[in-house]
Backbone atoms as SQL, in Angstrom:
CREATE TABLE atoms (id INTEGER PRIMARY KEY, chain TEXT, resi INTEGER, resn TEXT, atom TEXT, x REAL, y REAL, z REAL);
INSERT INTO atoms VALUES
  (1, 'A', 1, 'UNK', 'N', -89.239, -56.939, 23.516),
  (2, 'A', 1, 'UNK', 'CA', -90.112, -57.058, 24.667),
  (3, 'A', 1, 'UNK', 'C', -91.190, -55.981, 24.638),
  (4, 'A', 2, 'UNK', 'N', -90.516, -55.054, 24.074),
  (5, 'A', 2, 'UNK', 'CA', -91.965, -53.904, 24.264),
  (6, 'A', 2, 'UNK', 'C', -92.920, -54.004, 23.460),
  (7, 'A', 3, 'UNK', 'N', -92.463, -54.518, 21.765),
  (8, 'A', 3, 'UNK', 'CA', -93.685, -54.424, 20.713),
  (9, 'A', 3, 'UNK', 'C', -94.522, -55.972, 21.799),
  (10, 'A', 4, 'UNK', 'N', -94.509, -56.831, 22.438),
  (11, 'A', 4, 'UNK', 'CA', -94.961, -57.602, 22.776),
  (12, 'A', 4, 'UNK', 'C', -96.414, -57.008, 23.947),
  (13, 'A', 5, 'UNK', 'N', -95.118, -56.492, 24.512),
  (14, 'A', 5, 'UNK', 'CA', -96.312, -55.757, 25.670),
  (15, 'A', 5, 'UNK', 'C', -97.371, -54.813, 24.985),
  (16, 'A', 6, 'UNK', 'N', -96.750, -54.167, 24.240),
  (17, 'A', 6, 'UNK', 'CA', -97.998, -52.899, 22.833),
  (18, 'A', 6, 'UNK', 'C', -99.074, -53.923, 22.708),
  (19, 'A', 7, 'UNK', 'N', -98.273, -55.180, 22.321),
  (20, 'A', 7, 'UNK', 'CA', -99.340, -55.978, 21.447),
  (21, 'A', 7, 'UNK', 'C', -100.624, -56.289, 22.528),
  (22, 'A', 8, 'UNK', 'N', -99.884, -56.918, 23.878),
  (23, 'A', 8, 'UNK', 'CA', -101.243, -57.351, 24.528),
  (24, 'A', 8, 'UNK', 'C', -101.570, -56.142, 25.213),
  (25, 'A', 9, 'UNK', 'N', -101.107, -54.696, 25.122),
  (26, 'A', 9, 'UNK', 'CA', -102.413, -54.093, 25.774),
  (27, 'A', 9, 'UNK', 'C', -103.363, -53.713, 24.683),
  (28, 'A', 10, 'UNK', 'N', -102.657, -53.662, 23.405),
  (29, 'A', 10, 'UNK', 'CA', -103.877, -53.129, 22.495),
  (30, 'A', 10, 'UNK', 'C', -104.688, -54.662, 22.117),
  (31, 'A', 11, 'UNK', 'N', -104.234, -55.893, 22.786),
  (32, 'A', 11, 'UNK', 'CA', -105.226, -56.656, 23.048),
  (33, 'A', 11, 'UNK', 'C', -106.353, -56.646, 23.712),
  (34, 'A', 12, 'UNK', 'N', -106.062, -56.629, 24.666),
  (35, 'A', 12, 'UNK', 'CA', -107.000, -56.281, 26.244),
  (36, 'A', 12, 'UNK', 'C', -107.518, -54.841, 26.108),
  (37, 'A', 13, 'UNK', 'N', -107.032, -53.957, 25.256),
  (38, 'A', 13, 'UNK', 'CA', -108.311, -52.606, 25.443),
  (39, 'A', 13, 'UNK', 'C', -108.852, -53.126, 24.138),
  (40, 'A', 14, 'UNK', 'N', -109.213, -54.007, 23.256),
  (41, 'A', 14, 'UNK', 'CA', -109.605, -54.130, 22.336),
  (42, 'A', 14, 'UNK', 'C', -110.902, -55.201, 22.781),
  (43, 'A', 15, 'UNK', 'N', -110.258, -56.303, 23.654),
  (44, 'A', 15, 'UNK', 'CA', -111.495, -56.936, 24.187),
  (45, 'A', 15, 'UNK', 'C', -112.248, -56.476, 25.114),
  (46, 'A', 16, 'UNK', 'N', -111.807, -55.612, 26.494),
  (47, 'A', 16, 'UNK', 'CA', -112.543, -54.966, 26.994),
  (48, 'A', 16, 'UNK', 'C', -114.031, -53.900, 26.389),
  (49, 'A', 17, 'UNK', 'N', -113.265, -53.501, 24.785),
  (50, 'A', 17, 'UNK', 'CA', -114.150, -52.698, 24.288),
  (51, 'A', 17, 'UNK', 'C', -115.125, -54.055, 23.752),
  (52, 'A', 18, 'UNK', 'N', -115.002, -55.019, 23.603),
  (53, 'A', 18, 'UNK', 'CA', -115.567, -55.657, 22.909),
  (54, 'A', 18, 'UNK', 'C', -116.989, -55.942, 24.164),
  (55, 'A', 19, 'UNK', 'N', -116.064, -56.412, 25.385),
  (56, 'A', 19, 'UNK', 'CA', -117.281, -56.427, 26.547),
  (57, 'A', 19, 'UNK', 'C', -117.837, -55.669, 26.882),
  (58, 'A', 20, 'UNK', 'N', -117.424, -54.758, 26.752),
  (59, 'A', 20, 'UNK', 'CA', -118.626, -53.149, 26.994),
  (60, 'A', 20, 'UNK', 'C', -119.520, -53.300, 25.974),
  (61, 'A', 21, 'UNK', 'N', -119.569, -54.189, 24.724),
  (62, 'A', 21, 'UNK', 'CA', -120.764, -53.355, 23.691),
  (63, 'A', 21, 'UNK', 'C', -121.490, -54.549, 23.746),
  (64, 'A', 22, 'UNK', 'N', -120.916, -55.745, 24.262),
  (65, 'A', 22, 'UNK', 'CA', -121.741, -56.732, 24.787),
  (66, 'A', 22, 'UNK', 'C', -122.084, -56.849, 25.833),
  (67, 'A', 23, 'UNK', 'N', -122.385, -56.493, 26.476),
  (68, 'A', 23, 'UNK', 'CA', -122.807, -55.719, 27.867),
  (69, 'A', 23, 'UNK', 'C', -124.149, -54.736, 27.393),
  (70, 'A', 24, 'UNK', 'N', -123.817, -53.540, 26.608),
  (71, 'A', 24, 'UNK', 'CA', -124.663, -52.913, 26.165),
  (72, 'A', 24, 'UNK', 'C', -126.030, -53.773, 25.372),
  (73, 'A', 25, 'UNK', 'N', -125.346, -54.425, 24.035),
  (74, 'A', 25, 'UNK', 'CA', -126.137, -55.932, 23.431),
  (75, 'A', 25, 'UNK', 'C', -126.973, -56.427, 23.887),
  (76, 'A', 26, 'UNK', 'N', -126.525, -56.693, 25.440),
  (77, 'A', 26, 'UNK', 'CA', -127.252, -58.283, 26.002),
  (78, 'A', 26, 'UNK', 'C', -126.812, -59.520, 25.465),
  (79, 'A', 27, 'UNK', 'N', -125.695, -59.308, 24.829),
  (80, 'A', 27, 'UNK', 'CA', -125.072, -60.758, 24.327),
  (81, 'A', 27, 'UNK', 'C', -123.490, -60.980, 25.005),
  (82, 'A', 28, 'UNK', 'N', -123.560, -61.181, 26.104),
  (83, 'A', 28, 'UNK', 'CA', -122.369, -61.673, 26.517),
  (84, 'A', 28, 'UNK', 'C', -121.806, -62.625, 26.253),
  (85, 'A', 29, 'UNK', 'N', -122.529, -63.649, 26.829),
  (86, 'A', 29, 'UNK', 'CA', -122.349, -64.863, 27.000),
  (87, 'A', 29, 'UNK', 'C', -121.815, -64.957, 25.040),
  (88, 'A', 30, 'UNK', 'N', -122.965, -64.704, 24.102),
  (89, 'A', 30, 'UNK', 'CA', -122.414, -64.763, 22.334),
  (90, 'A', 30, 'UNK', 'C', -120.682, -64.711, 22.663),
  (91, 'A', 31, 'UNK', 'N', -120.786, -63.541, 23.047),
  (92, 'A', 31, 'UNK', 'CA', -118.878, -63.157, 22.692),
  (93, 'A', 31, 'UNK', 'C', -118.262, -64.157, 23.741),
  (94, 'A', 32, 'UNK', 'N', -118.344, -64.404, 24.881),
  (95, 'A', 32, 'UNK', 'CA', -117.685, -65.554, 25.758),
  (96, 'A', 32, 'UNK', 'C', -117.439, -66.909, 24.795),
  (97, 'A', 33, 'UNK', 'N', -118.546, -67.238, 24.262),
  (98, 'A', 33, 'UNK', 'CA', -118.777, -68.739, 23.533),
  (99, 'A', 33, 'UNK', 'C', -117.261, -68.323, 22.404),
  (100, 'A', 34, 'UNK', 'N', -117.534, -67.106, 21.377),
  (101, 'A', 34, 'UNK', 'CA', -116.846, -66.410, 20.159),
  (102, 'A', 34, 'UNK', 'C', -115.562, -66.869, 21.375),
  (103, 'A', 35, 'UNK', 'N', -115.240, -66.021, 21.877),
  (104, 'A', 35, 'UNK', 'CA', -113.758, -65.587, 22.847),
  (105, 'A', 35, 'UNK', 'C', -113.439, -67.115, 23.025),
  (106, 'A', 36, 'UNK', 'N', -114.015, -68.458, 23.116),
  (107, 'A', 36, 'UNK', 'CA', -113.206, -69.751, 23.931),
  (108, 'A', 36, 'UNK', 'C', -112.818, -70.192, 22.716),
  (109, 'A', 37, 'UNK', 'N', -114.347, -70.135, 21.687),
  (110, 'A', 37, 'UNK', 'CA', -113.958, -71.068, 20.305),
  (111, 'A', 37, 'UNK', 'C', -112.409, -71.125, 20.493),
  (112, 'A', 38, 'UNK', 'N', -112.600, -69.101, 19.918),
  (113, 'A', 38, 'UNK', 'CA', -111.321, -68.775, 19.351),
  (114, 'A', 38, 'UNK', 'C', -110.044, -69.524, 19.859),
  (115, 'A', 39, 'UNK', 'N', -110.043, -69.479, 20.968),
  (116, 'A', 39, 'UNK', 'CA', -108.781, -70.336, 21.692),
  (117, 'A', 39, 'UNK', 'C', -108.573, -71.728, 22.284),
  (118, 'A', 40, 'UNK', 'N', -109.500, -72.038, 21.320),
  (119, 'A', 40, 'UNK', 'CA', -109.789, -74.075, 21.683),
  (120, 'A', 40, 'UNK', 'C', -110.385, -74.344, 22.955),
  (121, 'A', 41, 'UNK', 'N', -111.217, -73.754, 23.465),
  (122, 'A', 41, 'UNK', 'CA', -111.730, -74.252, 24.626),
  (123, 'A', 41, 'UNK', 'C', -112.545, -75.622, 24.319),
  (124, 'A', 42, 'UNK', 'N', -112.521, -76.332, 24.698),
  (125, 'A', 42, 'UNK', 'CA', -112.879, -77.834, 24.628),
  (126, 'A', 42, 'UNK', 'C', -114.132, -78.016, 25.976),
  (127, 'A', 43, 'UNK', 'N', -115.373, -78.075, 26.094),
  (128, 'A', 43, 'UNK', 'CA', -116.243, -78.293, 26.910),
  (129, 'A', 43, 'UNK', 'C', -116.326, -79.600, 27.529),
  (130, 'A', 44, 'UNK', 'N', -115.671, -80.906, 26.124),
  (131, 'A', 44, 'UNK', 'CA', -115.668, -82.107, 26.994),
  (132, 'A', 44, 'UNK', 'C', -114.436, -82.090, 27.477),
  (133, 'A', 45, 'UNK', 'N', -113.282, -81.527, 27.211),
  (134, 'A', 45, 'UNK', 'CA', -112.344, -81.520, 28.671),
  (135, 'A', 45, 'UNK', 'C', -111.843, -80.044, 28.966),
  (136, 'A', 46, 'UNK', 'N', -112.502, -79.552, 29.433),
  (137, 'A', 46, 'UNK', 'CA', -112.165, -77.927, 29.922),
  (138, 'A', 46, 'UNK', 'C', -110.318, -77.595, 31.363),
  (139, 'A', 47, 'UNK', 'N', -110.124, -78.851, 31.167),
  (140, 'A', 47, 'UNK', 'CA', -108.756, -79.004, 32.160),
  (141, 'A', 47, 'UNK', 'C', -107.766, -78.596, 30.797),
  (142, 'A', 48, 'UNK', 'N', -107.590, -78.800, 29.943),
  (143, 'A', 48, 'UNK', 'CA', -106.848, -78.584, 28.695),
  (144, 'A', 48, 'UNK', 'C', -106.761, -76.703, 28.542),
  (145, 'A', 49, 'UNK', 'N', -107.656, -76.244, 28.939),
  (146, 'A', 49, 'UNK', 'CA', -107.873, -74.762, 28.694),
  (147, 'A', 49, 'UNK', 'C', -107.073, -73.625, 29.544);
């Protein structure tokens, strides 16, 4: 249970850092689009997500 929890916070401070430098960028939205690919976000059915 714990290497699990390690895992998603050094997830989440890893993407947070990622939104801070896209933030800085001006490319948010880039990494949002990157961030759904990654996890199958589907635009023609976004209920699946």
């Amino acid at each position: 249970m714990r290497l699990c929890s390690l895992h998603n916070l050094h997830y989440l401070i890893n993407l947070m850092k990622r939104v801070q430098q896209a933030i800085i960028d001006d490319n948010l939205l880039d990494l949002r689009a990157e961030v759904f690919e990654q996890y199958g976000y589907n635009e023609a059915n976004p209920k699946n997500f």
